[in-house]
Structure formats: C-alpha cells, structure tokens
mmCIF file of the N, C-alpha and C atoms, coordinates in Angstrom:
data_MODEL
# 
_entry.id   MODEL 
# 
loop_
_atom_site.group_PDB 
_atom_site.id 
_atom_site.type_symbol 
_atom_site.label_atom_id 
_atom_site.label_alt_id 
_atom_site.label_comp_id 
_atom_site.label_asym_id 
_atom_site.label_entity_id 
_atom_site.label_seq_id 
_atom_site.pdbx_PDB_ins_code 
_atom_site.Cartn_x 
_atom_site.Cartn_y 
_atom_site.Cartn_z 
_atom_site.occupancy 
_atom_site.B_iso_or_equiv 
_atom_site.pdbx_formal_charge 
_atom_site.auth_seq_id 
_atom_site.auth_comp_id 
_atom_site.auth_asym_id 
_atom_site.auth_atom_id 
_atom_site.pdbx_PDB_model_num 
ATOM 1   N N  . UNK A 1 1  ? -89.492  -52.446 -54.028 1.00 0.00 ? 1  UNK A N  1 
ATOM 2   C CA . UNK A 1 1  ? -88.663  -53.519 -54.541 1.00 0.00 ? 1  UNK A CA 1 
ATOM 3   C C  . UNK A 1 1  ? -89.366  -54.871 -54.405 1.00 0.00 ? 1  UNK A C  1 
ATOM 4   N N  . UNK A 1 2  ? -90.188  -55.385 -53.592 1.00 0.00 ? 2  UNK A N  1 
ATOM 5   C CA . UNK A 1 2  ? -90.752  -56.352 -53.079 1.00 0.00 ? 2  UNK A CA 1 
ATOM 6   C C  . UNK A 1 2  ? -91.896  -56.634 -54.180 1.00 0.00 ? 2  UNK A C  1 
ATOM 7   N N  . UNK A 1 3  ? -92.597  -55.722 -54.592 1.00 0.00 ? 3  UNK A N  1 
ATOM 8   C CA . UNK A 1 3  ? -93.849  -55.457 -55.524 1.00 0.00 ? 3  UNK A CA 1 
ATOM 9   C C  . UNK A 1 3  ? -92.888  -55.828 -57.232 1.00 0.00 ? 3  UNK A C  1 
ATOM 10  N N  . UNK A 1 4  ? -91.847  -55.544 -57.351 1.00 0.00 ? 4  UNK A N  1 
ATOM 11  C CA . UNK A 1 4  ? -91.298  -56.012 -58.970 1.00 0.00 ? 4  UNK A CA 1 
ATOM 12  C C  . UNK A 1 4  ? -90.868  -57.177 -58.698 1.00 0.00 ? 4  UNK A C  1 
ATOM 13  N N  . UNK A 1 5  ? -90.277  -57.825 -57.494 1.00 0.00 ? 5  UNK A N  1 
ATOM 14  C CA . UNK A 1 5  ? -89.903  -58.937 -57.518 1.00 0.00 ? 5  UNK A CA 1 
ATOM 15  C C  . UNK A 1 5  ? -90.808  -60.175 -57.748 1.00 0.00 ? 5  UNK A C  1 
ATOM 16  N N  . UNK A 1 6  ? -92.051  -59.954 -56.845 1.00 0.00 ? 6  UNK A N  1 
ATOM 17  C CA . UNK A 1 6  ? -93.346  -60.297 -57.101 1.00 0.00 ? 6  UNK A CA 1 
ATOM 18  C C  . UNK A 1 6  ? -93.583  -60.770 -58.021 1.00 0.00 ? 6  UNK A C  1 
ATOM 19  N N  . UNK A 1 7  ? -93.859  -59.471 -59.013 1.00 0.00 ? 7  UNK A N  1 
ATOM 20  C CA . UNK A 1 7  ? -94.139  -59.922 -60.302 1.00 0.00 ? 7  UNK A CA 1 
ATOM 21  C C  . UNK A 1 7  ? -93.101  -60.706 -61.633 1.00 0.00 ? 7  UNK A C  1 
ATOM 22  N N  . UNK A 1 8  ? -91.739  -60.234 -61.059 1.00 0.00 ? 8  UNK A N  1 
ATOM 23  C CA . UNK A 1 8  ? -90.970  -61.218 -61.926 1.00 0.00 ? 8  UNK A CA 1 
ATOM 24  C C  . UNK A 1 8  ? -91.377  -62.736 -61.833 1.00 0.00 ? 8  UNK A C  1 
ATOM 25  N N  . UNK A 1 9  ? -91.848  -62.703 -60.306 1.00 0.00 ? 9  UNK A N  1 
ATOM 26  C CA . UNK A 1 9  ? -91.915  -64.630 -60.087 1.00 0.00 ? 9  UNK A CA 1 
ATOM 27  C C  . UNK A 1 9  ? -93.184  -64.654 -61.063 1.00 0.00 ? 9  UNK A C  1 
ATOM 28  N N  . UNK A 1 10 ? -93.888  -64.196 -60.735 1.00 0.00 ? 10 UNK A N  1 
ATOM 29  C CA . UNK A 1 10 ? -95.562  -64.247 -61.439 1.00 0.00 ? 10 UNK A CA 1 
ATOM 30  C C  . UNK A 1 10 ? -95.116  -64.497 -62.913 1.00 0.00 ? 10 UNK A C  1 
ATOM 31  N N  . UNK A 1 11 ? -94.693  -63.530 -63.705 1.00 0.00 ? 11 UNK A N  1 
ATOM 32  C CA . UNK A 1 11 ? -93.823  -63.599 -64.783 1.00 0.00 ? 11 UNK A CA 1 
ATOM 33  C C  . UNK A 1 11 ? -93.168  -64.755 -65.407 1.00 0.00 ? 11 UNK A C  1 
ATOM 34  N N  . UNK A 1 12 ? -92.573  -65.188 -64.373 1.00 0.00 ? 12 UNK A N  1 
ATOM 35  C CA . UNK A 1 12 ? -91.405  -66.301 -64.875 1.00 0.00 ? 12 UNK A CA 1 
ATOM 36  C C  . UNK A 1 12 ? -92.191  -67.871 -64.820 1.00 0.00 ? 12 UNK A C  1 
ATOM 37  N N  . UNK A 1 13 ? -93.237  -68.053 -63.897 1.00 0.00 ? 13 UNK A N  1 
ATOM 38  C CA . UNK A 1 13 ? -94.331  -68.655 -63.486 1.00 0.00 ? 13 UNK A CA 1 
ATOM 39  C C  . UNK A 1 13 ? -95.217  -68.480 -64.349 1.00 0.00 ? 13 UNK A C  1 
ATOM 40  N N  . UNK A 1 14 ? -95.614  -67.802 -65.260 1.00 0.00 ? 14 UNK A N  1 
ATOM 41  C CA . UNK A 1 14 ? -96.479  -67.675 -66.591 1.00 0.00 ? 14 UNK A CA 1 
ATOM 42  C C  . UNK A 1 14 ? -95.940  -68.281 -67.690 1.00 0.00 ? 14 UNK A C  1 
ATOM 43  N N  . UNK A 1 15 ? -94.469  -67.665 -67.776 1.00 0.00 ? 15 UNK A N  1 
ATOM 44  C CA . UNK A 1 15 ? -93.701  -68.277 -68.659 1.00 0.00 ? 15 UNK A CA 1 
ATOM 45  C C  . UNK A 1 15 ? -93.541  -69.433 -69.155 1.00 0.00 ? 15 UNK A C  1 
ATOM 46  N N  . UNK A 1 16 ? -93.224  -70.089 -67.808 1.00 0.00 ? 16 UNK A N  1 
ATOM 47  C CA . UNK A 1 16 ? -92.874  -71.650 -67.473 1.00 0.00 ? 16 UNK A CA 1 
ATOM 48  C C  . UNK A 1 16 ? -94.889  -72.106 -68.093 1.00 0.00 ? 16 UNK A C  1 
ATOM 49  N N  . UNK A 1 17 ? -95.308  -72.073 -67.983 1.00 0.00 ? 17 UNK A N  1 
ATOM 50  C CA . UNK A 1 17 ? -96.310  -72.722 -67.950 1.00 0.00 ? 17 UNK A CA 1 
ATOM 51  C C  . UNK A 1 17 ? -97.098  -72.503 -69.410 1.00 0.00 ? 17 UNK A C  1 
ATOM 52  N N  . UNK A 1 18 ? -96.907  -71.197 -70.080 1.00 0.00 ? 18 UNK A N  1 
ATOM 53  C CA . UNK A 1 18 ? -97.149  -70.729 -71.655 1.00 0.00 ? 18 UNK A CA 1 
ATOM 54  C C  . UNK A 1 18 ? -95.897  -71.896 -71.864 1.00 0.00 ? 18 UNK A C  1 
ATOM 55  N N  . UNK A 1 19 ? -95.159  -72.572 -71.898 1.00 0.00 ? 19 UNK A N  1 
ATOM 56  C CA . UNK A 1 19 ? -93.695  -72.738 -72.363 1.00 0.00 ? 19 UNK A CA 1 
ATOM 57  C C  . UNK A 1 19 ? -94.291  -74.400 -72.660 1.00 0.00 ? 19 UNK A C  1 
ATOM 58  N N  . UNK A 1 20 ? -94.751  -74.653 -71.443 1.00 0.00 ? 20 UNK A N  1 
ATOM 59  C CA . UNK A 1 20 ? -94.972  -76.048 -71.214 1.00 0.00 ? 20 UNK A CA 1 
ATOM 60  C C  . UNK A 1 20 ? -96.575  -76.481 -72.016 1.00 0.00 ? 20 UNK A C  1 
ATOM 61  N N  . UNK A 1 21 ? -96.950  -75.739 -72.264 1.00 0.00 ? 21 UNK A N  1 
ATOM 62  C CA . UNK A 1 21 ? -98.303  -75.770 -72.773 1.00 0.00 ? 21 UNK A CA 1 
ATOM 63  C C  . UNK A 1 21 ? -97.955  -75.926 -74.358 1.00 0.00 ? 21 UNK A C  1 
ATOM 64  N N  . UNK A 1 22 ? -96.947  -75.031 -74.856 1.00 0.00 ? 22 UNK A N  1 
ATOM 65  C CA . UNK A 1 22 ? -97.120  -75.331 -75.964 1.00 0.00 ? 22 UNK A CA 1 
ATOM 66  C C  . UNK A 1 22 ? -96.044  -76.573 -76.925 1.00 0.00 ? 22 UNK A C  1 
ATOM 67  N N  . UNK A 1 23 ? -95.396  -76.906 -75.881 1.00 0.00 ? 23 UNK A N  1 
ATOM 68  C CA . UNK A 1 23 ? -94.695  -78.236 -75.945 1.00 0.00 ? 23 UNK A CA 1 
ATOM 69  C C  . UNK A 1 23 ? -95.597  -79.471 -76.071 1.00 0.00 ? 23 UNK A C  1 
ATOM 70  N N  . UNK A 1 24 ? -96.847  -79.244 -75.115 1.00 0.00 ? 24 UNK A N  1 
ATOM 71  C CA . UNK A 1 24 ? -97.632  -80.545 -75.416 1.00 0.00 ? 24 UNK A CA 1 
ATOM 72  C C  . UNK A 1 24 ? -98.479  -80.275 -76.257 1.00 0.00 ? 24 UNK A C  1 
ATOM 73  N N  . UNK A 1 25 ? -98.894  -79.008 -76.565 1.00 0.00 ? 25 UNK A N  1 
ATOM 74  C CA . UNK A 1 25 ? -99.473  -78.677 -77.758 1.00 0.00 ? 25 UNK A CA 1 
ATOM 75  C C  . UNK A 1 25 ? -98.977  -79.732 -79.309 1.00 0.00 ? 25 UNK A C  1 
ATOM 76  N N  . UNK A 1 26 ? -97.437  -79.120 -79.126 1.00 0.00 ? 26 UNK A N  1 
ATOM 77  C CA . UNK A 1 26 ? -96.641  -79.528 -80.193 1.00 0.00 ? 26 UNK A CA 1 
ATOM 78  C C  . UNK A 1 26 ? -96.646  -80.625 -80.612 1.00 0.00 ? 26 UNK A C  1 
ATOM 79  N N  . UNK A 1 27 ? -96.706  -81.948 -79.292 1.00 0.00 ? 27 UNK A N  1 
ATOM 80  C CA . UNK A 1 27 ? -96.468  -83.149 -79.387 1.00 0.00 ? 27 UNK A CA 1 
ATOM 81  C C  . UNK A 1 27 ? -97.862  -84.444 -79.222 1.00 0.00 ? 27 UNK A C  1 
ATOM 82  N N  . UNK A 1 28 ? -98.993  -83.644 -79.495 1.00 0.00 ? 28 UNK A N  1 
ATOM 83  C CA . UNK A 1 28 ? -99.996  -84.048 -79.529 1.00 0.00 ? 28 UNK A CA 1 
ATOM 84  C C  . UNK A 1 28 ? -100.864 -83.703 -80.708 1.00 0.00 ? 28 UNK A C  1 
ATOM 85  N N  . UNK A 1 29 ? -102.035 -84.596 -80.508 1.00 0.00 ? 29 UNK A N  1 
ATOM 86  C CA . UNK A 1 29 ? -103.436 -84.637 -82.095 1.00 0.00 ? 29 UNK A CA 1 
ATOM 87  C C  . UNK A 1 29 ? -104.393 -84.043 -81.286 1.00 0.00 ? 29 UNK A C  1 
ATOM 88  N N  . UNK A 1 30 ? -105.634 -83.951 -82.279 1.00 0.00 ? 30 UNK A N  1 
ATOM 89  C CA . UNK A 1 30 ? -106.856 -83.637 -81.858 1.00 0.00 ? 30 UNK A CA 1 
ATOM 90  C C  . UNK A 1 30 ? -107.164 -84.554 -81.585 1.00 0.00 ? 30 UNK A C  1 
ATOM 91  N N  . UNK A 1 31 ? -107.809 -84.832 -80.326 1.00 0.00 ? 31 UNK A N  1 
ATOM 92  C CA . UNK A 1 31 ? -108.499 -85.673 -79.646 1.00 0.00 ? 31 UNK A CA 1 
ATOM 93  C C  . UNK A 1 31 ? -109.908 -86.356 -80.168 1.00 0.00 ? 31 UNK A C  1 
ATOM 94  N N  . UNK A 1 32 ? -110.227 -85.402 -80.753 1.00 0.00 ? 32 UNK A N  1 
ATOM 95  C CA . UNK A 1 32 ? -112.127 -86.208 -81.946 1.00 0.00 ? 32 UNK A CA 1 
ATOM 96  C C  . UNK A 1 32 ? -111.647 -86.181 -82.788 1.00 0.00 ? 32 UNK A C  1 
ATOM 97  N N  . UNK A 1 33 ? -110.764 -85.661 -84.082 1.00 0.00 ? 33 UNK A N  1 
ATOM 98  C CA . UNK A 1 33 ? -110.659 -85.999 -85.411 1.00 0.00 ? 33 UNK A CA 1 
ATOM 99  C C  . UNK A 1 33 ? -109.363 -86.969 -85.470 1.00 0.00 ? 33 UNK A C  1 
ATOM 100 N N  . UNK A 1 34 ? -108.422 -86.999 -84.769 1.00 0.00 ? 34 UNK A N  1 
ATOM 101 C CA . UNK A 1 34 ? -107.225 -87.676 -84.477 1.00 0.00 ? 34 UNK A CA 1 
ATOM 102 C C  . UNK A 1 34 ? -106.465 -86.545 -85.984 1.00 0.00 ? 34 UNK A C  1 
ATOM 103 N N  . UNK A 1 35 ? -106.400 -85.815 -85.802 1.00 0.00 ? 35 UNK A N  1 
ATOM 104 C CA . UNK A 1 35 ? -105.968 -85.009 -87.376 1.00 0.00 ? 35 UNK A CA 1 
ATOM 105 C C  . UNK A 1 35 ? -104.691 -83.940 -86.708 1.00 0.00 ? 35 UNK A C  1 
ATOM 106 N N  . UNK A 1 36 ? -103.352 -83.900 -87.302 1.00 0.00 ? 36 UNK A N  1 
ATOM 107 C CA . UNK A 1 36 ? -102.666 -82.118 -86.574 1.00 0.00 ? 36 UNK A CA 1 
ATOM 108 C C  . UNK A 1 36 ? -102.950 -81.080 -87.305 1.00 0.00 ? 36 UNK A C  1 
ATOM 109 N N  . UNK A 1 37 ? -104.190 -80.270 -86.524 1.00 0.00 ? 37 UNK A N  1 
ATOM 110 C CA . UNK A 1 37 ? -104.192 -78.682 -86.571 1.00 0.00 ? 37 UNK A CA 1 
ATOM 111 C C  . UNK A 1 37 ? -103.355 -77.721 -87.262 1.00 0.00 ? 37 UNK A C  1 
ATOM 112 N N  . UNK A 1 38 ? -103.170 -76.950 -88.141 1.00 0.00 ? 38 UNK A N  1 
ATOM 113 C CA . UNK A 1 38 ? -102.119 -76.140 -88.534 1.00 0.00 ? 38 UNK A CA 1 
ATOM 114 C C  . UNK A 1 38 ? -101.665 -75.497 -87.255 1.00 0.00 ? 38 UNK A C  1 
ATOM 115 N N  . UNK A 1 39 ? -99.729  -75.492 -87.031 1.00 0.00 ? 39 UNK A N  1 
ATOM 116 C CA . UNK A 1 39 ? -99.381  -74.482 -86.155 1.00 0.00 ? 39 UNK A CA 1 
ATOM 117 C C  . UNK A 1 39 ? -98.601  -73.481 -86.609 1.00 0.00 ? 39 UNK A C  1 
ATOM 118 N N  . UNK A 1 40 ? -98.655  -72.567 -85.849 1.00 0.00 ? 40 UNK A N  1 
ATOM 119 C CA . UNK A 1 40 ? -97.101  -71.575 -85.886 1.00 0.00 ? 40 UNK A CA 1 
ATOM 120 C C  . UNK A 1 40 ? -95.777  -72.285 -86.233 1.00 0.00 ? 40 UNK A C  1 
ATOM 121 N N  . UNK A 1 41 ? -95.204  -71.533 -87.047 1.00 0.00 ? 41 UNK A N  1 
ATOM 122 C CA . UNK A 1 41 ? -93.624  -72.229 -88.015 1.00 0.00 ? 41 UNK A CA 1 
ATOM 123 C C  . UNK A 1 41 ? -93.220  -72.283 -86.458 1.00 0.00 ? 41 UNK A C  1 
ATOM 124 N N  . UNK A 1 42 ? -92.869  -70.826 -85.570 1.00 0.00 ? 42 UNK A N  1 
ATOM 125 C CA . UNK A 1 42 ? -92.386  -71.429 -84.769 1.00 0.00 ? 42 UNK A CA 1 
ATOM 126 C C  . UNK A 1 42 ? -92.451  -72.646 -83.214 1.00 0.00 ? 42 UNK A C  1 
ATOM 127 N N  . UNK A 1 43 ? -93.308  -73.060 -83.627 1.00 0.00 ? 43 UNK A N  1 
ATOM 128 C CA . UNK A 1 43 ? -93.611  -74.468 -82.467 1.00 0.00 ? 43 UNK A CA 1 
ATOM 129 C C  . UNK A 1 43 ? -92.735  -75.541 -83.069 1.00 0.00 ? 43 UNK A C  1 
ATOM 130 N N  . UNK A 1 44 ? -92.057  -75.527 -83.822 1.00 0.00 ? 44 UNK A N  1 
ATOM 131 C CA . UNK A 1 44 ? -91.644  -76.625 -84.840 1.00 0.00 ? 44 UNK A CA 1 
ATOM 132 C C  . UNK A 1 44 ? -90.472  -76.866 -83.873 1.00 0.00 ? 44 UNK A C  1 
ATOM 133 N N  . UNK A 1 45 ? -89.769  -75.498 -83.228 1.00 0.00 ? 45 UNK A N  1 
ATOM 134 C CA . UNK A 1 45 ? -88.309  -76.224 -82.074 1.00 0.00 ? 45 UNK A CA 1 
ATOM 135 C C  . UNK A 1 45 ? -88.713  -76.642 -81.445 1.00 0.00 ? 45 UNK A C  1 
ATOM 136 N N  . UNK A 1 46 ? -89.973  -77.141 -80.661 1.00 0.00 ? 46 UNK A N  1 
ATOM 137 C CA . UNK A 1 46 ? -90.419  -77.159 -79.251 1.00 0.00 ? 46 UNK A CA 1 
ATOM 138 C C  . UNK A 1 46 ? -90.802  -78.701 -79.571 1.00 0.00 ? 46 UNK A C  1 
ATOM 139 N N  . UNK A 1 47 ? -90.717  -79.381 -80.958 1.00 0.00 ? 47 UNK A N  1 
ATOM 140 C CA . UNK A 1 47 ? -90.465  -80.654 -80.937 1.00 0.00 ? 47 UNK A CA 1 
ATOM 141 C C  . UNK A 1 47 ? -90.075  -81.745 -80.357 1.00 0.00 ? 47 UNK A C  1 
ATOM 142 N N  . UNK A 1 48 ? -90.193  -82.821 -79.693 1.00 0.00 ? 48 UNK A N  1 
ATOM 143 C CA . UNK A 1 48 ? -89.713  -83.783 -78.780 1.00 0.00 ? 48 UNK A CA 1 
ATOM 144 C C  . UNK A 1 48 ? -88.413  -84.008 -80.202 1.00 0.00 ? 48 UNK A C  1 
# 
C-alpha cells in the first residue's frame, strides 16, 4: 500500500508541474524570433 501511494504523489507531482508548464507555455513568445509557435487546439483553455 505504501509503494501505490508513493507513486500517486509522484503522479500528482508530475501532473502539477506538466500542468504548470504548459500554462506558461501558453502565455508566452519565442524568446529569439519574438513570434507564437503553432500549439495544440487544446492549450487554448489554459489561457490567462
């Protein structure tokens, strides 16, 4: 039981952080061309 719980945190702790990554993804440019990258339709909720 100790070993799945584990990994739920690990899990939920990946999550959080894939989650947050692609939020600033969303809300940011390219840094040398100043240009936005094509994204995934769905990043479009993750909009500020």
């Amino acid at each position: 039981m100790a070993g799945s719980k584990k990994k739920n945190i690990a899990a939920t702790i990946l999550g959080k952080v894939a989650l947050n990554s692609a939020k600033a993804a969303a809300d940011s440019r390219c840094m040398y061309c100043l240009h936005q990258p094509k994204q995934p339709a769905g990043i479009k909720k993750l909009f500020r």
